[in-house]
C-alpha positions as CSV (number, residue, x, y, z in Angstrom):
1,X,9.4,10.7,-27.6
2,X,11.6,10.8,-24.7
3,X,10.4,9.8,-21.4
4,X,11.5,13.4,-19.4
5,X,10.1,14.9,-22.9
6,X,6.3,13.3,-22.0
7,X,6.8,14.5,-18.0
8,X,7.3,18.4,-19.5
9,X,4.3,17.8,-21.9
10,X,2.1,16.7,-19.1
11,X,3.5,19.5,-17.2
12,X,2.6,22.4,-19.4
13,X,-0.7,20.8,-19.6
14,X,-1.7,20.2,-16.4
15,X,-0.1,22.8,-14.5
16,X,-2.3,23.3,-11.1
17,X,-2.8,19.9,-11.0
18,X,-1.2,17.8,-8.2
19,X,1.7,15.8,-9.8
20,X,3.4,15.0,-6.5
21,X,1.6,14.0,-2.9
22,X,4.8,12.9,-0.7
23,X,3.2,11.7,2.3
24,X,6.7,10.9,4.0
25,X,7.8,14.6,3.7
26,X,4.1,16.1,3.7
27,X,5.4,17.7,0.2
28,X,2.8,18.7,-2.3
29,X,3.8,19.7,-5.8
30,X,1.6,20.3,-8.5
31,X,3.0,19.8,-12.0
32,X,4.1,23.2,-12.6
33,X,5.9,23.5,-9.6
34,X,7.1,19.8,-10.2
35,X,8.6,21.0,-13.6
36,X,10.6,23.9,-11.8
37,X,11.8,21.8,-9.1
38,X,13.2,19.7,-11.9
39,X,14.6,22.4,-13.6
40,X,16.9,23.6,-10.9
41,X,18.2,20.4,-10.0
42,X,18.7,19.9,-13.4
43,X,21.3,22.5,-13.3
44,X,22.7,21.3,-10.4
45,X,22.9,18.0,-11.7
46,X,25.5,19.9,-14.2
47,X,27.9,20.0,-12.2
48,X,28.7,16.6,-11.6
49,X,30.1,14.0,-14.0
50,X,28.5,12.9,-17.5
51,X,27.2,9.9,-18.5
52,X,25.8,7.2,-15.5
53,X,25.0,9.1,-12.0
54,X,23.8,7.0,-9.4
55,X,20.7,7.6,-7.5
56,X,19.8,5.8,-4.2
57,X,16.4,7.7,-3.0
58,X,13.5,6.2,-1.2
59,X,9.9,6.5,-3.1
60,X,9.2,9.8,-2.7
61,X,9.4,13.6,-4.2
62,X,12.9,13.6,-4.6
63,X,13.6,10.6,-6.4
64,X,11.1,11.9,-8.9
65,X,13.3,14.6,-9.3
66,X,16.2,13.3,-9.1
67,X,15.4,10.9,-11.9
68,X,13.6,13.9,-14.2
69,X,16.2,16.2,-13.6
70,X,19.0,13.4,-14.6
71,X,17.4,13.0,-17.7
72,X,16.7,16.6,-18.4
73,X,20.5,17.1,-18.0
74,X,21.6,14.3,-20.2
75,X,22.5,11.8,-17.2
76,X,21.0,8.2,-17.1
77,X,20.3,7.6,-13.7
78,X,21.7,4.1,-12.1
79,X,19.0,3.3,-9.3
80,X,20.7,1.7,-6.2
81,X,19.0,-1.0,-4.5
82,X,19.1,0.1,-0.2
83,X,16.6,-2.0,1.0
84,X,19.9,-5.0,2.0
85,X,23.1,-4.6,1.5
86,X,23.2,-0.6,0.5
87,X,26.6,0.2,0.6
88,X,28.0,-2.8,-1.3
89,X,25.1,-2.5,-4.1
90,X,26.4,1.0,-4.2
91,X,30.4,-0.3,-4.8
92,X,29.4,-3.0,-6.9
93,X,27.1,-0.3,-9.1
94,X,30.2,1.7,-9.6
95,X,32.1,-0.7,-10.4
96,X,29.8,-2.4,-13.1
97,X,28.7,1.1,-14.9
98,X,32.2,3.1,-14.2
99,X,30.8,5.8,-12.7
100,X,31.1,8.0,-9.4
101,X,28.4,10.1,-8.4
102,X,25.3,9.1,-6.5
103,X,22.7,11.4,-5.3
104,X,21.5,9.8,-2.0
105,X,19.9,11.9,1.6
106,X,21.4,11.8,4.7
107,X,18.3,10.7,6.6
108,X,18.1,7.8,4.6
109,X,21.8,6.8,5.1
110,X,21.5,7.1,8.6
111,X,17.6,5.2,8.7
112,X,19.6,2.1,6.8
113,X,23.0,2.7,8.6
114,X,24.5,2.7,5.9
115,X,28.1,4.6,5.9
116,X,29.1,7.4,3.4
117,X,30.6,5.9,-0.3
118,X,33.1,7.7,-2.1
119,X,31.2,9.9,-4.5
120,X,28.2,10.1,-3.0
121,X,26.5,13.6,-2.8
122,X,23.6,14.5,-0.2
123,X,20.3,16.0,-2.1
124,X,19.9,18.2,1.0
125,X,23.3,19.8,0.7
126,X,22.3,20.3,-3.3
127,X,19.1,21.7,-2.0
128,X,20.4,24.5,0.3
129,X,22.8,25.9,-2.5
130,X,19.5,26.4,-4.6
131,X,19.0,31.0,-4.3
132,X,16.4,33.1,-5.8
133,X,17.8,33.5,-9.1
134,X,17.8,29.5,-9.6
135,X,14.0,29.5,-9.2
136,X,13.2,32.8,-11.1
137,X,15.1,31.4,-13.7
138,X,13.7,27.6,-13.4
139,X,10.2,29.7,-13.3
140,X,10.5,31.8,-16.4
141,X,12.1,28.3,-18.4
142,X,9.0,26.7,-17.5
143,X,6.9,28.7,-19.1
144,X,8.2,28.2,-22.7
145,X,6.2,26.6,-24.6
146,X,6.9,23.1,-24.9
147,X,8.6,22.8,-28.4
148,X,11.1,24.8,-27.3
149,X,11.5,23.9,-23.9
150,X,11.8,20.5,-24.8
151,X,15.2,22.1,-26.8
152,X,17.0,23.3,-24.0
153,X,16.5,19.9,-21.6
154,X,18.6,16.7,-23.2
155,X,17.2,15.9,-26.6
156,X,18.6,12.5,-27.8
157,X,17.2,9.5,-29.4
158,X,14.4,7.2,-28.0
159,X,16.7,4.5,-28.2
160,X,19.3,5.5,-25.6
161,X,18.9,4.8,-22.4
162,X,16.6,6.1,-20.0
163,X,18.0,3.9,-17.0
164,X,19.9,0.8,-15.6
165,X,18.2,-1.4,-13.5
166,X,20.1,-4.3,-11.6
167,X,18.1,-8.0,-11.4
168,X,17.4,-8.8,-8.2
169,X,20.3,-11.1,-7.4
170,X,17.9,-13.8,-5.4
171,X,20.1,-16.5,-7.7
172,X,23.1,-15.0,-8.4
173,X,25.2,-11.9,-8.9
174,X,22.7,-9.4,-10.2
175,X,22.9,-8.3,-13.8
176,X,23.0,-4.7,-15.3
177,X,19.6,-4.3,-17.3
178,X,19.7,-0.8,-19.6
179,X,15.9,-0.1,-20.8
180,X,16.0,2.7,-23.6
181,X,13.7,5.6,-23.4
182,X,11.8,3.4,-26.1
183,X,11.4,0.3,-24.1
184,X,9.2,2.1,-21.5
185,X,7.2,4.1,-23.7
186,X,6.1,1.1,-25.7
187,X,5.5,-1.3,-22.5
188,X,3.3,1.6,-21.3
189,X,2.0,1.8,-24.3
190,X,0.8,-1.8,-24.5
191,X,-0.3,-1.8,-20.6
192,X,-2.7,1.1,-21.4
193,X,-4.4,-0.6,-24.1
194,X,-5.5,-3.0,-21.8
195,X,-6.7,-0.8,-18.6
196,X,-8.7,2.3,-19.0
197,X,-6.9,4.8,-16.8
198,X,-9.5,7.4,-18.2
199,X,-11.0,7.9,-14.4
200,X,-7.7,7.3,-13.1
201,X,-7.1,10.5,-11.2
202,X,-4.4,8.9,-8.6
203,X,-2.3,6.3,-8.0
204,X,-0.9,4.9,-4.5
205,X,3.2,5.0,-5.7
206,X,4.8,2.8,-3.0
207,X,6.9,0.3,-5.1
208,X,11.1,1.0,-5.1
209,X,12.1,2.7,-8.3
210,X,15.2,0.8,-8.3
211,X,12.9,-2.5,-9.4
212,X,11.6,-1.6,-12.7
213,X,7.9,-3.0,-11.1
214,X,7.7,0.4,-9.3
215,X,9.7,2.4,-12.0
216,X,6.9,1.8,-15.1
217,X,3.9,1.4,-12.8
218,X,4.6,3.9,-10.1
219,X,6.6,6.6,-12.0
220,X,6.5,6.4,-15.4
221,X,2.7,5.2,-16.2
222,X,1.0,7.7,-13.2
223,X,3.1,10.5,-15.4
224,X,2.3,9.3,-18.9
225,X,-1.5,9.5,-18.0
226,X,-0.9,13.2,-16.1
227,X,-2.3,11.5,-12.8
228,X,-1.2,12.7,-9.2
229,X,1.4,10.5,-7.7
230,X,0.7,9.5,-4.4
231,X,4.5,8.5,-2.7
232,X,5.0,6.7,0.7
233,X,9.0,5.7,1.5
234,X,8.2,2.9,3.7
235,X,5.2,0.1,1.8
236,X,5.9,-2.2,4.7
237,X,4.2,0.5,7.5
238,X,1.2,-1.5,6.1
239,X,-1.8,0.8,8.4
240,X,-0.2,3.9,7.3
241,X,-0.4,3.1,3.6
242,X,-3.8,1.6,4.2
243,X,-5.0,5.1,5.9
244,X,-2.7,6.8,3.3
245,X,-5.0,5.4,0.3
246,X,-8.7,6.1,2.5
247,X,-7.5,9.8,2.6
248,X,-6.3,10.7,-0.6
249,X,-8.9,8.4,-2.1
250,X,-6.3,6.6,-4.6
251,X,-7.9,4.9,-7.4
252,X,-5.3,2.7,-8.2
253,X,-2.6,0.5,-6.4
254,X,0.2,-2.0,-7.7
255,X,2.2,-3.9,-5.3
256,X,3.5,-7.4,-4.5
257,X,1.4,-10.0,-2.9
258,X,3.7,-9.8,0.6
259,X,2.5,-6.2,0.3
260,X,-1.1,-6.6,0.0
261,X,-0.7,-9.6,2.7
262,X,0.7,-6.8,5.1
263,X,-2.0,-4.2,4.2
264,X,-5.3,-7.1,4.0
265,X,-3.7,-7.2,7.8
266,X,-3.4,-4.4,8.9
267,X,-6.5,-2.0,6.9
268,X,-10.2,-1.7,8.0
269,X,-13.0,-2.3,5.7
270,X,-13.9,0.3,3.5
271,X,-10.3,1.5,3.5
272,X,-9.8,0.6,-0.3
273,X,-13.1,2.3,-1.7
274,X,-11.9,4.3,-4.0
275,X,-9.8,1.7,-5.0
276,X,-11.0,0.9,-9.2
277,X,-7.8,-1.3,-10.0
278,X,-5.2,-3.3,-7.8
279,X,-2.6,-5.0,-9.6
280,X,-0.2,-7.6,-8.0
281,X,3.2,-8.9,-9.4
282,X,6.7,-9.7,-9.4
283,X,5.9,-12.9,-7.2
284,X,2.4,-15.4,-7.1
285,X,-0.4,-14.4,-6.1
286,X,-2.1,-16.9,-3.5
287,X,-6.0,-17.7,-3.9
288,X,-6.0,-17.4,-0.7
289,X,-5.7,-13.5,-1.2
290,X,-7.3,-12.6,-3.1
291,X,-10.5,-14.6,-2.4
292,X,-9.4,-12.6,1.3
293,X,-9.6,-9.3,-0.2
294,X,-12.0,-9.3,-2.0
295,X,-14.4,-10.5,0.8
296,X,-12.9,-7.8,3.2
297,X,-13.0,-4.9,0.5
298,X,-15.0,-6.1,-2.3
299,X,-11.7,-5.7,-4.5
300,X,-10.5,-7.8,-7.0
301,X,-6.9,-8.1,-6.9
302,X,-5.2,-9.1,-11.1
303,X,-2.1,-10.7,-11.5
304,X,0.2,-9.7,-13.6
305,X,3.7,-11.3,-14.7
306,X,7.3,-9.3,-16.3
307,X,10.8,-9.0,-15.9
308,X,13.5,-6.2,-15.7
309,X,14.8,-6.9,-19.2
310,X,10.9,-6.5,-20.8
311,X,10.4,-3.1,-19.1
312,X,8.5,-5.1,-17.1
313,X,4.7,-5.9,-18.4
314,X,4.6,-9.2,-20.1
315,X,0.9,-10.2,-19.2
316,X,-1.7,-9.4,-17.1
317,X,-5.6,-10.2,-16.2
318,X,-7.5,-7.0,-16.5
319,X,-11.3,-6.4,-15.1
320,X,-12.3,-7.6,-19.1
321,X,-9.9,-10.5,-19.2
322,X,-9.5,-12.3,-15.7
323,X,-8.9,-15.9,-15.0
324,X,-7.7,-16.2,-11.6
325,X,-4.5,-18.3,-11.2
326,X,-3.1,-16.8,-14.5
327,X,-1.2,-14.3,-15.2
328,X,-3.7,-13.0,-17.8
329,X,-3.3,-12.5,-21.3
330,X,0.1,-11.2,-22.9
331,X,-0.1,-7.4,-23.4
332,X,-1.4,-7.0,-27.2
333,X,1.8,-5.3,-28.7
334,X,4.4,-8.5,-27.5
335,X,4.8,-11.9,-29.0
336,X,4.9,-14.6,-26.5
337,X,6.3,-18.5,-27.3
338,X,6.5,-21.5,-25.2
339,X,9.2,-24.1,-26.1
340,X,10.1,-26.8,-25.0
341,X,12.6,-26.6,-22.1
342,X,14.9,-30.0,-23.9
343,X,14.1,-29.9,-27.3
344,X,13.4,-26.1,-28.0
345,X,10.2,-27.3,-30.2
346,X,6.8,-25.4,-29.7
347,X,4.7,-26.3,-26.9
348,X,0.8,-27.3,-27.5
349,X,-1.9,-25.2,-25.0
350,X,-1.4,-26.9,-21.3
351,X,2.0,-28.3,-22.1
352,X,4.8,-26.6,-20.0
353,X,7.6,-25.5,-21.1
354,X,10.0,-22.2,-21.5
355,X,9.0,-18.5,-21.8
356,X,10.1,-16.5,-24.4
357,X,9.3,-12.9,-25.3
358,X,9.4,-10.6,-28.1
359,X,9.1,-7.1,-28.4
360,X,10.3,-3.8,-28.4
361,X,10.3,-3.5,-24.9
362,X,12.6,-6.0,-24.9
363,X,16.3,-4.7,-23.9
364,X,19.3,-4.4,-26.3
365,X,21.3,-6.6,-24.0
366,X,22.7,-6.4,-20.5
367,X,25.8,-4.4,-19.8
368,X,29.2,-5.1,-20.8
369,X,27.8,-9.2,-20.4
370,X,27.8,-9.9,-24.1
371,X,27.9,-13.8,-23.5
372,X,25.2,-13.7,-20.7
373,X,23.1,-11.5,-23.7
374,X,23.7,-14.3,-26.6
375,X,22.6,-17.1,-23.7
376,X,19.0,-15.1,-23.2
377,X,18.7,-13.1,-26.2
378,X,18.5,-15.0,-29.9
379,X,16.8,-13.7,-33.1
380,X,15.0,-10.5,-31.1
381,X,13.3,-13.5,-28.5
382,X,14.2,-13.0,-24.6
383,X,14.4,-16.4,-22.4
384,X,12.9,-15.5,-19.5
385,X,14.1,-18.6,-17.7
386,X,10.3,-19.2,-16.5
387,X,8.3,-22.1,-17.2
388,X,4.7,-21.9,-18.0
389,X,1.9,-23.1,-20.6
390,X,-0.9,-21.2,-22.7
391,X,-4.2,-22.2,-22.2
392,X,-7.4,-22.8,-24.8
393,X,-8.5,-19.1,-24.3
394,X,-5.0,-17.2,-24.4
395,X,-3.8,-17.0,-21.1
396,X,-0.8,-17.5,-19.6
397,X,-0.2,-19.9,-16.4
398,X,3.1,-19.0,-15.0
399,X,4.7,-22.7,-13.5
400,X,7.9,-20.6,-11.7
401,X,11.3,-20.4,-12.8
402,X,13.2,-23.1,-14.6
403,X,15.4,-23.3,-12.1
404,X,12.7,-23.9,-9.2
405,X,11.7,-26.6,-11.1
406,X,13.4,-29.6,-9.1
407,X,14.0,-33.4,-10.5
408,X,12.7,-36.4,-7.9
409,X,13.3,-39.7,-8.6
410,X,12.9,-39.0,-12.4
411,X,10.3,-36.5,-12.6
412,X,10.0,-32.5,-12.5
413,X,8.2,-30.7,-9.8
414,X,7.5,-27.3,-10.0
415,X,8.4,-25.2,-6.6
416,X,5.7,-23.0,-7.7
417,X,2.9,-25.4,-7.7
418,X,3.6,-26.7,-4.2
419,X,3.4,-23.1,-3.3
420,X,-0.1,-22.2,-4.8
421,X,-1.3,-25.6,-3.5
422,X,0.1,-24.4,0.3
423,X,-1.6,-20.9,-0.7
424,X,-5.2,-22.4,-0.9
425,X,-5.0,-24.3,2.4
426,X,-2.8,-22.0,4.7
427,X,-4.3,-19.9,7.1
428,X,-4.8,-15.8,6.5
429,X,-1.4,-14.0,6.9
430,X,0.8,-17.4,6.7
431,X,3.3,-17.1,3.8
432,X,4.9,-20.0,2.2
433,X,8.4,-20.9,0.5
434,X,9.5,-23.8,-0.9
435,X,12.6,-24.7,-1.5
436,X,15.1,-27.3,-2.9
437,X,17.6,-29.4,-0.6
438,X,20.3,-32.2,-1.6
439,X,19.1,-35.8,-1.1
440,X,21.6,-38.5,-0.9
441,X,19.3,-41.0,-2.2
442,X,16.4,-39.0,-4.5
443,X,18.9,-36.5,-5.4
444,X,17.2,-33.6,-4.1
445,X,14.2,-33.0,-1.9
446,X,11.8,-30.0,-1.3
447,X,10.7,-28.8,2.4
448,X,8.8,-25.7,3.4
449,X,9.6,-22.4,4.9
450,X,6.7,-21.3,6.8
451,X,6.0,-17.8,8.6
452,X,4.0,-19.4,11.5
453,X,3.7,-22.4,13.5
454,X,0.9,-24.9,11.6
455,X,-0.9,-28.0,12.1
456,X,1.6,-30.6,9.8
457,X,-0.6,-33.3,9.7
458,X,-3.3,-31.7,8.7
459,X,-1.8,-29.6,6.1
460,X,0.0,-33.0,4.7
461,X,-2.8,-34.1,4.5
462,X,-4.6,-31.5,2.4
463,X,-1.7,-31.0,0.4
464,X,-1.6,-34.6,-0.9
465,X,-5.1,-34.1,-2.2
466,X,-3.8,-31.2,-4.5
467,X,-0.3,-32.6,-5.5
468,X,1.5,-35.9,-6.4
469,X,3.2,-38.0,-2.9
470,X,6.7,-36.6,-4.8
471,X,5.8,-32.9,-4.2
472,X,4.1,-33.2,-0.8
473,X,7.3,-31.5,1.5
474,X,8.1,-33.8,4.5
475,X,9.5,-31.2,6.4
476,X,8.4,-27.6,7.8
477,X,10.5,-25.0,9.1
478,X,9.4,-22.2,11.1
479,X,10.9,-19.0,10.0
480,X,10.0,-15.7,12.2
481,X,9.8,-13.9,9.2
482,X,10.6,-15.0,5.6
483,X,13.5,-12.4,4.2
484,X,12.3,-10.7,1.0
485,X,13.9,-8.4,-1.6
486,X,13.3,-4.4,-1.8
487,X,10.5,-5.1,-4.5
488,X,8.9,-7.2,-1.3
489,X,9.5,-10.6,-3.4
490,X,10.6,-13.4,-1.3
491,X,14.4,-14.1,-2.0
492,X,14.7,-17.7,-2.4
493,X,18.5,-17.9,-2.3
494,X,18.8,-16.0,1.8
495,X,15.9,-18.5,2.7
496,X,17.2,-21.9,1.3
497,X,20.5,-20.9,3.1
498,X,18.8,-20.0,6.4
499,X,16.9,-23.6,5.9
500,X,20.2,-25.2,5.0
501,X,21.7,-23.8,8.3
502,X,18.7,-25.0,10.6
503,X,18.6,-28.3,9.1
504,X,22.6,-28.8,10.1
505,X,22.1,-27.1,13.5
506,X,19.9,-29.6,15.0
507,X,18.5,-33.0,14.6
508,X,15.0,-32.8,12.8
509,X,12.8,-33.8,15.6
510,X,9.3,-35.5,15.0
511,X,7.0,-33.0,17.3
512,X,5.8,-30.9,14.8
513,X,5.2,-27.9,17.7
514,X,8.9,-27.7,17.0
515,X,10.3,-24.9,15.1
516,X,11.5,-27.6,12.9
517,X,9.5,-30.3,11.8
């Protein structure tokens, strides 16, 4: 079935029921309202060029729309990163898919200061030319009975695609990821036979659609199950989304671990109550956090693990299936190898090595990159580029990316280990990167980007107590705040630069109450 096909479906069924709770623009639609809204803009959506259409919408009402009514009329919807660099993620999207059209809002353009691209059409301006006879006519559609309605909105096969997605770039140029109508379904598929979403009646939806994170989980999973969609444009106004899920009572929340930093922060207890499941991904989560949370809301906070090419789930710990420091067990519908990294030969349980995946929610390739697609994609198995090991009972320990694995004087270090080991000694509300530098005489060297001022000593000396003399950083820089992607994950690539650049500005001085130490 097709993804816009499952949104009508839930529609007609749940008509009075909230489908849509925009706290940014106080909007409330329920789901047969949300279905004529889609409807009209649908039609509207018409007039513009076939094929790719861009869309560059904050979390909210209208990019629900905007991405329903795309689909409805036959468009797959290109979502724009705006979080850094809008307008040239906007060119460069263009350029990559050939298209020209991009749905986008004025207050948004001017909140981001971002100028006006060439093709780029305003949804208020598509708004005001909506009349009477668009909604009476929307209206009496929607109340066709589902097989046929489902006739007169795009009807195509499951295997074309639903979206592009772009990888988040924190390495190199990002890639163009296309996930069929298909790939969704069945990663949904496979992350609700491991969560009962049965009391699920509404989800906190703060995640970016354009990082496929916040597209499955807080679009296209909340819809699947017919829950109310709870939308806030801004996750990073951490009291106001922790007030946000006290008042509509959400009983679910997935985010990144920077985000549930800023909301442990910033909430009171009893804020989360109603709060059965909290998910966090698309970076590690620190023990320190969630041993934080749950002893300031009773809530146990699972990690999960994916990427943009497996639409995203790949594992995850569940409230049956937790082992903290993992990142769970891989979803029951996807096959899951570790190799080794030289050789390519099968890893034993706790030996480290690469992650591959295979599944149907696996992508056909990436865009127009057939060589990059041969590189990660052989015989139906994705190379995720991470590193990580299967334990005795089946769970997955994620070790960091292959390429944040760093070679001193002979031997690997992960980046990510040094990071959990900081993440169990640091302070509340301190975040940590670690990253790789040149050595002229080891070859390379790691040091630490910190988000506050610390005691070095003393966290040297804790830290060589959890990892080997090689890993223990010898130098901490003080960062006022450590520069993350859209999705809230910590962009590696901006900070090793900025690190590169403080390191050459100044002589590293040996008072470690200097900014760098």
């Amino acid at each position: 079935m097709l993804l816009h096909h499952i949104f009508i479906k839930n529609a007609k069924k749940n008509g009075d029921k909230m489908a849509i709770v925009d706290r940014t623009t106080k909007r409330r639609l329920t789901y047969s309202r949300a279905l004529i809204a889609s409807l009209i803009l649908k039609n509207k959506l018409e007039k513009y060029d076939s094929g790719f259409v861009g869309i560059m919408l904050p979390t909210s009402a209208g990019a629900i729309l905007s991405i329903l009514a795309s689909l409805m009329s036959g468009r797959i919807p290109v979502l724009l990163n705006y979080s850094t660099g809008a307008e040239r993620n906007a060119k460069f999207a263009q350029s990559k898919c050939d298209f020209t059209t991009i749905i986008t809002s004025k207050a948004l353009l001017e909140k981001i200061n971002c100028p006006k691209v060439e093709g780029m059409v305003f949804i208020e301006d598509i708004m005001e030319t909506v009349t009477g006879l668009n909604k009476l006519t929307a209206a009496l559609k929607a109340k066709l009975p589902f097989s046929i309605l489902k006739r007169i909105v795009f009807n195509g096969s499951p295997d074309g695609y639903s979206v592009v997605l772009f990888t988040s770039g924190s390495e190199k140029e990002p890639k163009a990821v296309p996930l069929t109508h298909h790939n969704i379904l069945f990663n949904m598929q496979g992350f609700a036979s491991v969560f009962d979403f049965s009391p699920m009646k509404n989800m906190l939806c703060i995640l970016p659609y354009f990082h496929v994170f916040g597209l499955n989980t807080n679009l296209w999973t909340p819809i699947f199950h017919g829950m109310t969609l709870v939308t806030y444009a801004n996750p990073l106004e951490y009291r106001t989304v922790a007030q946000i899920v006290k008042e509509e009572a959400c009983d679910m929340m997935i985010g990144t671990p920077s985000f549930f930093w800023g909301y442990l922060l910033k909430s009171d207890p009893g804020d989360f109550k109603s709060v059965k499941i909290a998910v966090a991904g698309a970076d590690k989560c620190p023990e320190s956090l969630r041993k934080a949370f749950k002893e300031k809301h009773g809530c146990t906070l699972y990690e999960g693990y994916g990427a943009t090419e497996t639409s995203p789930v790949i594992s995850t710990n569940t409230p049956e299936n937790n082992r903290p420091g993992s990142v769970g067990k891989p979803l029951p519908n996807l096959e899951i190898k570790i190799e080794n990294y030289e050789t390519g030969t099968p890893c034993k349980p706790l030996e480290v090595g690469k992650i591959l995946v295979k599944g149907e929610s696996v992508m056909q390739g990436y865009l127009d990159d057939l060589e990059e697609t041969s590189i990660r994609v052989r015989s139906g198995w994705y190379d995720t580029g991470d590193m990580g090991s299967f334990d005795g009972a089946g769970y997955l320990w994620h070790a960091g990316r292959l390429k944040r694995f760093v070679k001193i004087g002979g031997e690997m270090v992960s980046l990510v280990a040094v990071e959990e080991a900081f993440g169990k000694i640091l302070p509340e509300g301190v975040e940590c990167c670690v990253v790789e530098l040149p050595d002229a005489i080891k070859g390379a060297k790691i040091v630490a980007a910190l988000s506050h001022e610390v005691d070095k000593k003393e966290i040297k000396n804790k830290l060589s107590k959890e990892l080997p003399a090689i890993a223990v950083p010898k130098q901490f820089f003080v960062l006022e705040e450590l520069p993350k992607m859209g999705s809230g994950k910590i962009d590696f690539r901006t900070t090793t630069q900025i690190v590169q650049k403080m390191m050459h500005a100044k002589p590293v001085p040996n008072d470690s109450k200097e900014k760098v130490s």
